[in-house]
C-alpha positions as CSV (number, residue, x, y, z in Angstrom):
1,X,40.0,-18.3,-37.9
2,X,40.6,-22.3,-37.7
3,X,42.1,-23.8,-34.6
4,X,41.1,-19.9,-33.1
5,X,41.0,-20.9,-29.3
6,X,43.5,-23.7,-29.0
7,X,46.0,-21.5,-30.6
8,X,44.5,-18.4,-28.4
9,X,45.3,-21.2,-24.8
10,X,48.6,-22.1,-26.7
11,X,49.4,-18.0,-26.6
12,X,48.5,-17.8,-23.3
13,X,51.5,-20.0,-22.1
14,X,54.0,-18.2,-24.0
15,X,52.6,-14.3,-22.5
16,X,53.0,-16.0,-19.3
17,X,56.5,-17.3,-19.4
18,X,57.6,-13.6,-20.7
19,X,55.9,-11.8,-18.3
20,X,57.4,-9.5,-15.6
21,X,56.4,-8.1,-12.7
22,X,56.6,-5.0,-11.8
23,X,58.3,-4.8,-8.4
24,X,61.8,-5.8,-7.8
25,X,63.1,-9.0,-6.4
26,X,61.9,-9.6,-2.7
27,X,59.8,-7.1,-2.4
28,X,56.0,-7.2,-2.6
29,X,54.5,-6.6,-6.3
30,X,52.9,-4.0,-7.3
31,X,49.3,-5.0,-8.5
32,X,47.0,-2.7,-10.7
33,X,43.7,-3.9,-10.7
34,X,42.2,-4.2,-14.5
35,X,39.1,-4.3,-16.2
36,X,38.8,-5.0,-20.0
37,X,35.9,-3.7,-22.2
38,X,34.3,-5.3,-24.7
39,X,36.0,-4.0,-28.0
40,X,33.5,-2.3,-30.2
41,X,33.4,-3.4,-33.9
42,X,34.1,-1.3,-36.9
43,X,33.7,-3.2,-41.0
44,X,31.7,-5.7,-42.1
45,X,34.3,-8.3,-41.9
46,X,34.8,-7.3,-38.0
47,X,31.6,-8.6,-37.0
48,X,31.5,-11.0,-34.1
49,X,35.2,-10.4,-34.0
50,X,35.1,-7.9,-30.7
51,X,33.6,-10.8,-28.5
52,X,36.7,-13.1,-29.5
53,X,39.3,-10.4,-29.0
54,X,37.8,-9.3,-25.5
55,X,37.6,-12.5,-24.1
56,X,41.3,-14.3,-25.8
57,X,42.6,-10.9,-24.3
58,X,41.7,-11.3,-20.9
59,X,43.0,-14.9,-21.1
60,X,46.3,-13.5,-21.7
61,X,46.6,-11.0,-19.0
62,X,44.8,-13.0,-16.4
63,X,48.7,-14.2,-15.2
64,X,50.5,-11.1,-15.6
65,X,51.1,-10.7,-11.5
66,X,51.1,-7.8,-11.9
67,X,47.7,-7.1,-13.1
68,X,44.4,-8.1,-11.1
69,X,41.7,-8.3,-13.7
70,X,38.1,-7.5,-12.3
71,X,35.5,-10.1,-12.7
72,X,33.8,-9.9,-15.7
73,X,30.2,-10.2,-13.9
74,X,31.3,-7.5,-11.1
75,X,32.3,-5.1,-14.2
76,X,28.7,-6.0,-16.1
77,X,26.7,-4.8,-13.0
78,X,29.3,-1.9,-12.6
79,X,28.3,-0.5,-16.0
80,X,24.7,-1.3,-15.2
81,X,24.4,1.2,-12.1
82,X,26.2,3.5,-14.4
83,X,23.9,2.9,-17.3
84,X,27.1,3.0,-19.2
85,X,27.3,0.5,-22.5
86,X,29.2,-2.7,-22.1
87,X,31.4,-2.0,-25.5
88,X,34.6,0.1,-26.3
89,X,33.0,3.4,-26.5
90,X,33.4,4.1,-22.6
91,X,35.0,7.7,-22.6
92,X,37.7,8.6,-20.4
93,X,35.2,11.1,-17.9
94,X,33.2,7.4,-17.4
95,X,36.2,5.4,-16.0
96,X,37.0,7.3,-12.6
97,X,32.9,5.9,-11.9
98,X,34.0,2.6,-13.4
99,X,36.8,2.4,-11.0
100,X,35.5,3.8,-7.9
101,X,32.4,0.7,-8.6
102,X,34.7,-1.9,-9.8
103,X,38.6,-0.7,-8.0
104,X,39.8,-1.0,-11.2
105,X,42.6,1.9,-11.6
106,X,43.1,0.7,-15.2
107,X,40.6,0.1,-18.0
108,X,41.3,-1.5,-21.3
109,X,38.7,-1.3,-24.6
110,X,39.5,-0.7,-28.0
111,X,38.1,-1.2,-31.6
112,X,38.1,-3.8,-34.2
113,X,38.4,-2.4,-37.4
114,X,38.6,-3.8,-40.7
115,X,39.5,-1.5,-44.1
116,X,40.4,-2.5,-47.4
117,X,41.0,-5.5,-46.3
118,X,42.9,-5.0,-43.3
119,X,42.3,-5.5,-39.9
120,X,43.2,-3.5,-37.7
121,X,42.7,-4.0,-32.9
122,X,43.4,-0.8,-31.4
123,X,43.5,-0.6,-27.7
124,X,43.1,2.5,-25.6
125,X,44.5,1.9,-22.1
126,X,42.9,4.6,-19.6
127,X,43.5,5.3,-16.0
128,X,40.5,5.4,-13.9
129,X,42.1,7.8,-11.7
130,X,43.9,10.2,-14.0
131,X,41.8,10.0,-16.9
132,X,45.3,10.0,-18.8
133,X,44.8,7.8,-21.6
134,X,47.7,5.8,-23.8
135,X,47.2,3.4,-26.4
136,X,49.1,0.6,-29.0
137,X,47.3,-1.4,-31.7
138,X,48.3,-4.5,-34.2
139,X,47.7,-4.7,-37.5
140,X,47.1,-6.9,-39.9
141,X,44.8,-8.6,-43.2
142,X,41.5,-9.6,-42.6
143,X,42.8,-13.3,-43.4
144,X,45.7,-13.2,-40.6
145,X,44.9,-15.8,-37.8
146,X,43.4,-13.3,-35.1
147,X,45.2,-15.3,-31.9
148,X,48.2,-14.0,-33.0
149,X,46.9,-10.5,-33.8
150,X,45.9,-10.9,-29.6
151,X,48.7,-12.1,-28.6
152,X,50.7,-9.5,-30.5
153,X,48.4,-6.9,-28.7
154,X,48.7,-8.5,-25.3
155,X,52.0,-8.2,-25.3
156,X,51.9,-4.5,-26.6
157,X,49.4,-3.8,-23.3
158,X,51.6,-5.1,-20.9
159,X,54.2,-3.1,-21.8
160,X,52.3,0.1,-22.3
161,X,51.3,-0.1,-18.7
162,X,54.9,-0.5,-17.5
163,X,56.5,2.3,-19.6
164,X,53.5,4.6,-18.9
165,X,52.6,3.7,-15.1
166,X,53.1,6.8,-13.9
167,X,51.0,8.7,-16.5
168,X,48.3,6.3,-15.7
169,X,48.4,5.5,-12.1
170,X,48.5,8.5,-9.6
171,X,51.3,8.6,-6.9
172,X,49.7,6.9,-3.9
173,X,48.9,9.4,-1.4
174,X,50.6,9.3,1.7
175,X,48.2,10.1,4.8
176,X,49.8,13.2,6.1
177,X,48.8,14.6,2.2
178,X,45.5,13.6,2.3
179,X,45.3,15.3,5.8
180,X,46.6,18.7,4.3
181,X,44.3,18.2,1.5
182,X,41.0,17.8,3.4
183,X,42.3,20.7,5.5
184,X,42.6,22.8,2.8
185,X,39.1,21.9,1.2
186,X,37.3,22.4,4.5
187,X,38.8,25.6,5.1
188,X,38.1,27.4,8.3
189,X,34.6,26.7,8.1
190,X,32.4,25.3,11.2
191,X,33.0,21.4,11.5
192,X,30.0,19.6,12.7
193,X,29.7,17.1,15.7
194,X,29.6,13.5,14.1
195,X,28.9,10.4,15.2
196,X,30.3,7.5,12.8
197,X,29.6,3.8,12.7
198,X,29.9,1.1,9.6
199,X,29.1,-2.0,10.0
200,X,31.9,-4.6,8.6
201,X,32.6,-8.0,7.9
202,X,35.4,-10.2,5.9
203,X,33.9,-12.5,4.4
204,X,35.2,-16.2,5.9
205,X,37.2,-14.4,8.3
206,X,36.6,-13.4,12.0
207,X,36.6,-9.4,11.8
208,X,39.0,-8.3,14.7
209,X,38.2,-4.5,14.7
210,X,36.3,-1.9,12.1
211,X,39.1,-0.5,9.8
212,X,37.1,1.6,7.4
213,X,35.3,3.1,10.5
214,X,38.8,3.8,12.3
215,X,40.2,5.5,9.0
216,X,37.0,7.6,8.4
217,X,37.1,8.7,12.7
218,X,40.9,9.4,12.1
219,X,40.2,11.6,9.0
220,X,37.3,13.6,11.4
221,X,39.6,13.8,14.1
222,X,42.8,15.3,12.3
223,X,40.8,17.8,10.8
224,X,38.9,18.9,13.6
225,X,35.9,17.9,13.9
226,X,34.0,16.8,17.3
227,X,33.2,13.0,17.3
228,X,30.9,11.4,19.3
229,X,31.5,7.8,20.1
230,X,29.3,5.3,18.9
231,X,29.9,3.2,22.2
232,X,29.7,6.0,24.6
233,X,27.8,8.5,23.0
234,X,24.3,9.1,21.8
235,X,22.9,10.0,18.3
236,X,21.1,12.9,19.4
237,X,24.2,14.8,20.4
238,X,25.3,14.8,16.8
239,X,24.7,17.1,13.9
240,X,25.3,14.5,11.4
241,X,25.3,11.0,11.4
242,X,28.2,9.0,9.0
243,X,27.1,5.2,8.8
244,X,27.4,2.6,6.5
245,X,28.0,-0.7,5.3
246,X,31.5,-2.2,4.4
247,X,33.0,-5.8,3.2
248,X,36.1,-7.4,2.3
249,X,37.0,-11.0,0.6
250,X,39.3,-13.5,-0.9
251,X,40.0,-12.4,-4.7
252,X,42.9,-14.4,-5.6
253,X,46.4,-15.8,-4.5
254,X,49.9,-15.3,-6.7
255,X,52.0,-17.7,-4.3
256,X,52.7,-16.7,-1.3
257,X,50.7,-13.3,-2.0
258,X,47.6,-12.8,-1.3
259,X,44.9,-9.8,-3.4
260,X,41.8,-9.1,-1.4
261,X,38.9,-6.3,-2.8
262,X,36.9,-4.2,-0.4
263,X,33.9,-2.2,-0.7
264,X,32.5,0.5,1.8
265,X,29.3,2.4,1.4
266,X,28.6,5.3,3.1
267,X,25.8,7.7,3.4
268,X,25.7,11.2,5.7
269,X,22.6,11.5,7.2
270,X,21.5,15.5,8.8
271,X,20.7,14.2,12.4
272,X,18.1,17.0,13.4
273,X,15.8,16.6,10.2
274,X,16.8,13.0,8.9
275,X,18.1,14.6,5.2
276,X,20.9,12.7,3.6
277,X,23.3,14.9,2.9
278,X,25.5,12.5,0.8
279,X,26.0,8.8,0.0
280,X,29.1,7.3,-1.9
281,X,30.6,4.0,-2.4
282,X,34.1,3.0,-3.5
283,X,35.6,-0.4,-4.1
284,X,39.5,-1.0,-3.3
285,X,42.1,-4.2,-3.9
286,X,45.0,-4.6,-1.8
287,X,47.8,-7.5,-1.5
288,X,49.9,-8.6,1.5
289,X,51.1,-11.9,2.3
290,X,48.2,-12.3,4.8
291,X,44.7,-12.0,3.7
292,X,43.4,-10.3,7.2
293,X,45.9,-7.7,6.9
294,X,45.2,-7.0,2.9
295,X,41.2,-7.0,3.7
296,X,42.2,-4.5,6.3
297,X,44.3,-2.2,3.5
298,X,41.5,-2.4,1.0
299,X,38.8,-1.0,3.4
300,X,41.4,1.7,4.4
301,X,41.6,3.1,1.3
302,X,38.3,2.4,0.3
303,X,37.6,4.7,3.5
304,X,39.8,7.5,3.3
305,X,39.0,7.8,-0.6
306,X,35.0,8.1,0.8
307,X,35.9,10.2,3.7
308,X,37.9,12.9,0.9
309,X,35.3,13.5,-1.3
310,X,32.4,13.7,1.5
311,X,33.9,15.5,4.3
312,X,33.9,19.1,2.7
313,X,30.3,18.4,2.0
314,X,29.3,18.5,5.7
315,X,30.5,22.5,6.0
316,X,29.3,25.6,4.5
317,X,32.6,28.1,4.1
């Protein structure tokens, strides 16, 4: 394992000057936002060797453009509220809570395993959203240099995502779908009155106008149900209260494009006795070539991913 991370930087120069992205020429890339597990460990002559692939790993796909890999300490604490282990073993049923915490819509962990002598880095590539899950692995003997083993697997990942995108990303909903969906979970049940506010800030940026709370009124609107204004209105003429909390900030910049992640957290509150119904939180990244207007997107869809799994919990068919 000599010469291990200098050869591992050295790999990372080569990945990036191969690397493609995944939209075509002039128009805006698609980014999948990533988080990569620990692997787990398998053979004596694999200990300590899961730490070394996890982190050379993520030095390799950090400058795909077309991946946005999620902080490392964002994705700790993620797992933390989860009470989810921080090592390969997360199961596919874990990662759409992984990626509602995190926004990660893909999630790479894998194994270390060595066996007569052979190592072997498998890595299981699982969409947070689908719970679909692919995979691709290296091989090699237990005295191979492990940077290339990575690199070799980096490159296998990368191109595992784009031949199987579609099995592991869903087809983005458009809003006139997600309409006829929440119609058809609400039924013709009895909408209550609500009365909706979040709170909502970009961070370093003057906030112009509330974007999650605009989607989530939208939503309530289109599929009937009676909203009183926050402005005009009082509380008391409400049967439930929607309010929460929601932020958007700076992730990164590729050029002249610009990734910003969101997070809205919302809880439905039973006006008349002061029961929470519900709570739920859910963590987006968007890109656009101006930061206000990609802060704006993430809450969006942040919002409207919220407002779809909540709103058939305020009626009783």
């Amino acid at each position: 394992m000599k010469h291990f991370i200098v050869v591992a930087l050295l790999a990372v120069a080569g990945i990036v000057a191969t690397r493609t992205c995944l939209a075509k020429d002039g128009e805006t890339p698609t980014v999948y936002p990533t988080a990569i597990l620990p692997f787990a460990e398998r053979g004596d002559e694999a200990t300590g060797l899961g730490a070394k692939v996890t982190d050379v790993l993520f030095g390799l796909l950090v400058e795909n453009p077309a991946l946005y890999l999620v902080d490392r300490t964002d994705l700790a604490k993620a797992l933390d509220e989860q009470e989810l282990s921080l090592s390969g073993l997360v199961k596919p049923g874990e990662a759409v809570e992984v990626g509602k915490l995190t926004g990660a819509k893909i999630l790479i962990t894998g194994s270390v395993i060595e066996l007569d002598r052979k190592l072997y880095i498998v890595a299981k590539i699982i969409g947070s959203e689908t719970s679909r899950v692919v995979g691709t692995k290296v091989k090699g003997k237990s005295s191979d240099d492990l940077s290339e083993l990575v690199e070799k697997l980096a490159i296998n990942v990368q191109k595992t995502i784009k031949e199987r995108t579609k099995d592991l990303i869903p087809k983005p909903t458009e809003k006139k779908d997600r309409i006829t969906a929440l119609k058809k979970a609400l039924g013709d049940a009895k909408r209550p009155s609500v009365w909706i506010q979040v709170t909502e800030r970009h961070v370093g940026q003057q906030t112009i106008d509330p974007a999650a709370e605009t989607e989530i009124m939208l939503l309530c609107q289109e599929t009937g149900f009676e909203i009183i204004d926050s402005k005009q209105g009082s509380k008391k003429q409400a049967d439930v209260i929607i309010e929460g909390e929601a932020f958007s900030e700076f992730a990164t910049r590729r050029d002249d494009i610009v990734c910003v992640k969101a997070r809205v957290e919302i809880k439905l509150v039973d006006r008349a006795s002061g029961k929470v119904i519900a709570t739920d939180r859910q963590t987006e990244v968007a890109i656009d070539l101006a930061e206000q207007i990609a802060g704006k997107s993430a809450l969006q869809n942040a919002a409207a991913t919220i407002a779809e799994r909540l709103l058939p919990k305020l009626v009783t068919k």
